[in-house]
N, C-alpha and C positions, 0 to 999 in steps of 0.2 A: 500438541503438535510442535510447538517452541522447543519443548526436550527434545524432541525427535528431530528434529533440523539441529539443534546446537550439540549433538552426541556425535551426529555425522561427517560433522563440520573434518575433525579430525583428519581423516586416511586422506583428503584431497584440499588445498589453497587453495582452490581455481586456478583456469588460465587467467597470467597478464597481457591486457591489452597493450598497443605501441603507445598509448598514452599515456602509458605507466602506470593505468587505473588495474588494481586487483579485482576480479568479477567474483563475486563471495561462492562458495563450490555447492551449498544448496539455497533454493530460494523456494517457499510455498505459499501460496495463495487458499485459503479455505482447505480444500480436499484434494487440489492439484500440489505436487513436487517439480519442481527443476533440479536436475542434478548436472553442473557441465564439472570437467576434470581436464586437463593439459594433456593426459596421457590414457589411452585405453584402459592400461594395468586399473589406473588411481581409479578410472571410471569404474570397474567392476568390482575394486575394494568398496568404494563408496555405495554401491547398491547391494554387496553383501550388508554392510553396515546396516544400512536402512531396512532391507529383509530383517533382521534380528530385533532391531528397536521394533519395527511393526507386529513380530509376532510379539513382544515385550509387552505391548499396548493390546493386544487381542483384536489387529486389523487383518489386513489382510488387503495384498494388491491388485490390478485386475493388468495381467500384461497384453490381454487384447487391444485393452484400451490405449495404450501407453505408444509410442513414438521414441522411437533413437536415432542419431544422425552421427556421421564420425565425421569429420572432414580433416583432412591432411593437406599442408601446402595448398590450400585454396580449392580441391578437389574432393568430393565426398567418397568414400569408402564403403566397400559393401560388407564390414564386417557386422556383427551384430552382436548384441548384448542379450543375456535371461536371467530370467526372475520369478524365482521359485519355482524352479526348473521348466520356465518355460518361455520361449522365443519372445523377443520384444520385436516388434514389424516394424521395419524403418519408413523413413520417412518418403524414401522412394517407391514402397513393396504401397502403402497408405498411406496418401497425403492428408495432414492434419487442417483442417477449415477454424480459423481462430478470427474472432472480429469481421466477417465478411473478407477476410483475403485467405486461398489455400496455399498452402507452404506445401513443395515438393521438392524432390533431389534437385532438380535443376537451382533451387535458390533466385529462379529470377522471377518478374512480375510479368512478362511477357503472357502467362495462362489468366493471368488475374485479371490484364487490361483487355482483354480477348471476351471474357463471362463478364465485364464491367460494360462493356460495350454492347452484348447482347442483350443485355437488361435493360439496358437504355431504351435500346431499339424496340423492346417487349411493348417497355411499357410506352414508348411514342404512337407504336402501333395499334394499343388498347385504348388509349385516347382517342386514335381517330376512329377507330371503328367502332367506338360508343356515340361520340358525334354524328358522325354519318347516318348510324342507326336512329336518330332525334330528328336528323332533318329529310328523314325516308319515311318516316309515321308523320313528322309534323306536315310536311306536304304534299301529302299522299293525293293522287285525285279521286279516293272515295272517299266520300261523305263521313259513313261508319269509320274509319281507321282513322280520321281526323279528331273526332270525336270521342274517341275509345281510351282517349288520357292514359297512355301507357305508361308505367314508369319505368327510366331505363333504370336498372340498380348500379352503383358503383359505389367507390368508396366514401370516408367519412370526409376524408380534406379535398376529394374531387369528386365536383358536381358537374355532369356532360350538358344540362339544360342553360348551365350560368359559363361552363364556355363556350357554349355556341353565341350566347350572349356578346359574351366579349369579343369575341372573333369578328362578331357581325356589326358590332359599335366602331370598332378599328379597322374595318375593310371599308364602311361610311368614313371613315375621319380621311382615310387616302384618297375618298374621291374629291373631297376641299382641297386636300393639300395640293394634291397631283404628281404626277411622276418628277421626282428631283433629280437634277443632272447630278453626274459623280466624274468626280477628277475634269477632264478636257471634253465632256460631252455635253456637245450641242442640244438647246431646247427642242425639241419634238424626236431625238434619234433613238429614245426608247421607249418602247411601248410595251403595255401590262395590260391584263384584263382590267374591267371596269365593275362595280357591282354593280352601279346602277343599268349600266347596260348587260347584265348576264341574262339567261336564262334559269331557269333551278336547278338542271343540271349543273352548269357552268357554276353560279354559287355554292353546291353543296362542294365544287371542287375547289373553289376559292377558299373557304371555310375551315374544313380541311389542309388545306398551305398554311393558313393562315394559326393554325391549331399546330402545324410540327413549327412555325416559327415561334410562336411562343414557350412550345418546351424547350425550344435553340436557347432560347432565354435568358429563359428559367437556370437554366446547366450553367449557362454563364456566368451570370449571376452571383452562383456559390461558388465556383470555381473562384472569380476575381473576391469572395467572401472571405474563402481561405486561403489563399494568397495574403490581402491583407492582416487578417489573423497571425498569419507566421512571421509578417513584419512586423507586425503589435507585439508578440510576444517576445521575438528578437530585441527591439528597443527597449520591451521591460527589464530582458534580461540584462543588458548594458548599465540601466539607470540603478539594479541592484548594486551591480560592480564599481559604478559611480559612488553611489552614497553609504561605501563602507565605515567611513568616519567622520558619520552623523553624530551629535551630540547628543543625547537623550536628557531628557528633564525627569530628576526623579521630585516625585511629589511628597510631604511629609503630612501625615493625619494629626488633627486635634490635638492639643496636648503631648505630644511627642515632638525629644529634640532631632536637629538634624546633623546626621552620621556623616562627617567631614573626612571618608576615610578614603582614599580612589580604588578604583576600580583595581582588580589584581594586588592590591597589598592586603586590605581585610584585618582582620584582626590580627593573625599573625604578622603582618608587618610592623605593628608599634612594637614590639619588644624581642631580644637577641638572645634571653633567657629561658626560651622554652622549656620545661619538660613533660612529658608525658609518660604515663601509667595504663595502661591497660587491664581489665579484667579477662585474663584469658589462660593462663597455665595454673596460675596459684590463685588462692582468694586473696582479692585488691581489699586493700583497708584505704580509704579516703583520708587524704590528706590534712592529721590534724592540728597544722599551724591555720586552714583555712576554715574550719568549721568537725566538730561533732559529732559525727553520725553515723549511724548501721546502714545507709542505704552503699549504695555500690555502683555508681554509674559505667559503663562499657569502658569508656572513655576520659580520662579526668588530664585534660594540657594547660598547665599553670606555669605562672611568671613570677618568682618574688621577687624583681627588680620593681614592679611598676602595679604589683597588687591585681593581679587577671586570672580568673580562670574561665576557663570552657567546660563543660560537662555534657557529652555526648554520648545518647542512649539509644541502641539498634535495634532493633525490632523488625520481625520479616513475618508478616500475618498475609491472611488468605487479600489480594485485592481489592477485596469488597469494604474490607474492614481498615482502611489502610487511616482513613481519617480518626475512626474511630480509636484507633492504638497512639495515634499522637495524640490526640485529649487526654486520652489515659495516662501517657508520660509526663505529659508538661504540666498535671494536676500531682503526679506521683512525686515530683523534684520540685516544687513551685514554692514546700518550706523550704528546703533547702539552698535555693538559692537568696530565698529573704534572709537567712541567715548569714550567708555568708556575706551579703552586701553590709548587714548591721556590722561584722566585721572590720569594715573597709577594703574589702577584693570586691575590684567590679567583674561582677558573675554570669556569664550567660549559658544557657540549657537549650542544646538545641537538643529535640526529637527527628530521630533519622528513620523510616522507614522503606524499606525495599519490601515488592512482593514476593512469595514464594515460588512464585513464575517467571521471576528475572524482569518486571517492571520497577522501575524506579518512582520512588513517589516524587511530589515536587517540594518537600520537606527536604528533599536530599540534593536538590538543586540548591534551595537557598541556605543550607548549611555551608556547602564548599562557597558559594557564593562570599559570605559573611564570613568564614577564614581565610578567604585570597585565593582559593583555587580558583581559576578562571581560565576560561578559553578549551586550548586543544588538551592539557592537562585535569579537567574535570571530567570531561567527554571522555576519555579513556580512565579515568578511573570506577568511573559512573560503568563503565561500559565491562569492565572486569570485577566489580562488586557483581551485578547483576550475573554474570556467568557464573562466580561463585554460590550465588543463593539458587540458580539453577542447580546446579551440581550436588550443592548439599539436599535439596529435594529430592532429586533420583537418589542419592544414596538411600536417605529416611527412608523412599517407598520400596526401595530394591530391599532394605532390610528387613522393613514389614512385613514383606512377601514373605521373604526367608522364614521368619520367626513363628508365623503362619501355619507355613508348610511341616517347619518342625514339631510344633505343637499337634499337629494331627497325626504325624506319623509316631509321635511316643502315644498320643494314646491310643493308636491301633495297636502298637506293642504291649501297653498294658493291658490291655481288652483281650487280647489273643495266649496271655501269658507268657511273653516273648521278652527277655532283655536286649538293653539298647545300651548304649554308652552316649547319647546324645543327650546333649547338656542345651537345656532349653531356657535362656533369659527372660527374667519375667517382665522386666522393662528394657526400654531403648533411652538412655538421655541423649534428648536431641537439645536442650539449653546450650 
């Protein structure tokens, strides 16, 4: 799904917000896709896009399911978008229900607070008529129905026997207390029923009140819950922007000295003599003022001002295996670098691994770390490595495919006694 979102990326940037924030032009979640675009055009390049990678993968869409919305200058549009030749139903033709709120053409909350508040009302109303049904068996004037231990059924977190309970514990506590004046009102000018003076009638009604006041509550309750919540969150968010330049302590293990180098200068920063080699158009021979040998690192960036090399080895295996491939490297160079230290070059081997999926291992964080790359400059190179090793993937499979396909079609040609002119490779180097 990663190739399929980062193939797409292409035909559309996203819209820019006023914030100046770029909104990435697809975003997916498990089996769902978001695709927004600036422009109708880029929107329909981008879901041709996506049609072609998905038949590429052997999926397939389902446009019933799917939702489109245009809005122009703050007003939606009744254009509409298809896929795989067939109609996507906007968001006004079917409103989408996502997290308990519906999204419709209109864009506002006004449909939401409307069935927010009917639910309410359901379920205040199923409270009390479970209650009432408790206290219409419990004091029945026959004998039998008194007896008859009915149970009312309701749910697991509400039990109607333990709030009639409590209703009736609290409608007792008012009669100690007594009517409490509010604001400028005189002792005895307002008057409430009494439980001790009701009848059963008058009680189950009491009961009752006393039942929609405590879900009044309850609602309140959570409401002042999250309210606080957004203010908690709010001041954490601050105290991050506060404490950007905290100190950190780095700690040093046993027997290890400690690396006096700061932060952002890294090994590259002690010396002005770099050079670097590469294994990549021609075969690299290893530097033999430093050391002797057939091996061949990716990477070889050495100083002879001040006696330094690096030796960096890349490697891009299945995810799974990502630990396993740096044990493997740092045991495959491990003489090499004790050699070159008996030399007098202080030598270090990092192993670098990205997956074949465009994850970065965290080998590849503390490699740039330990050469000075730091900051917004790692983050983006990290960030275009990884799109590369995507990329070289789909080719690898795209040519798979190919080589596949051609190999079946010569030997139906030879089977059938048919000439071909198709030149069929028996390997692919992908090193």
């Amino acid at each position: 799904m990663n190739l399929i979102v980062k193939s797409v990326e292409k035909p559309s940037r996203g819209p820019l917000l006023s914030s100046g924030v770029r909104q990435p032009p697809v975003r997916a979640f498990m089996d769902d896709i978001t695709v927004t675009a600036k422009t109708v055009i880029e929107g329909r390049w981008s879901l041709e896009e996506l049609e072609r990678m998905i038949k590429w993968a052997r999926m397939k869409f389902k446009p019933s399911k799917s939702r489109s919305l245009i809005v122009r200058k703050g007003k939606v549009q009744d254009e509409t978008f298809e896929l795989a030749g067939e109609k996507i139903p906007t968001v006004g033709e079917k409103p989408v229900k996502c997290l308990g709120k519906k999204f419709d053409a209109t864009l506002a909350d006004m449909v939401n607070m409307g069935e927010v508040q009917v639910q309410l009302a359901l379920t205040e109303e199923y409270k009390v008529t479970k209650t009432r049904q408790v206290m219409t068996l419990r004091d029945s004037k026959v004998a039998k129905v008194r007896g008859a231990k009915v149970k009312i059924r309701t749910g697991r977190k509400w039990k109607a026997e333990e709030a009639v309970k409590e209703a009736e514990t609290r409608l007792k506590h008012s009669v100690i207390v007594g009517v409490t004046a509010v604001d400028r009102q005189g002792f005895g000018m307002t008057t409430k029923p009494r439980w001790d003076t009701a009848n059963k009638k008058g009680r189950r009604e009491l009961v009752q009140q006393e039942i929609r006041q405590m879900e009044e509550e309850s609602r309140n309750v959570k409401a002042v819950g999250m309210k606080q919540h957004a203010k908690l969150d709010t001041t954490r968010r601050k105290k991050r922007k506060m404490q950007k330049n905290i100190t950190f302590v780095n700690f040093v293990r046993a027997g290890e000295k400690k690396d006096n180098q700061a932060e952002g200068l890294g090994i590259l920063g002690t010396a002005s003599d770099w050079q670097m080699t590469a294994d990549i158009h021609q075969r690299m021979s290893f530097p033999a003022e430093i050391a002797a040998t057939s091996l061949r690192p990716d990477i070889v960036i050495c100083s002879q001002g001040t006696r330094q090399a690096v030796l960096l080895e890349l490697t891009v295996p299945w995810e799974d295996r990502i630990e396993e491939a740096y044990e493997r490297k740092m045991a495959k160079y491990q003489q090499l670098v004790e050699d070159c230290k008996q030399r007098g070059w202080r030598t270090w081997c990092m192993a670098i691994e990205v997956g074949c999926r465009g994850f970065a291992g965290q080998s590849m964080w503390r490699a740039l770390r330990t050469l000075g790359v730091v900051g917004a400059e790692r983050k983006k190179l990290i960030t275009e490595v990884c799109r590369e090793a995507e990329v070289a993937s789909q080719w690898i499979w795209t040519k798979c495919g190919k080589v596949q396909s051609d190999r079946t079609m010569n030997s139906y040609c030879v089977d059938n006694g048919l000439r071909t002119d198709i030149d069929i490779q028996n390997s692919i180097d992908i090193s």
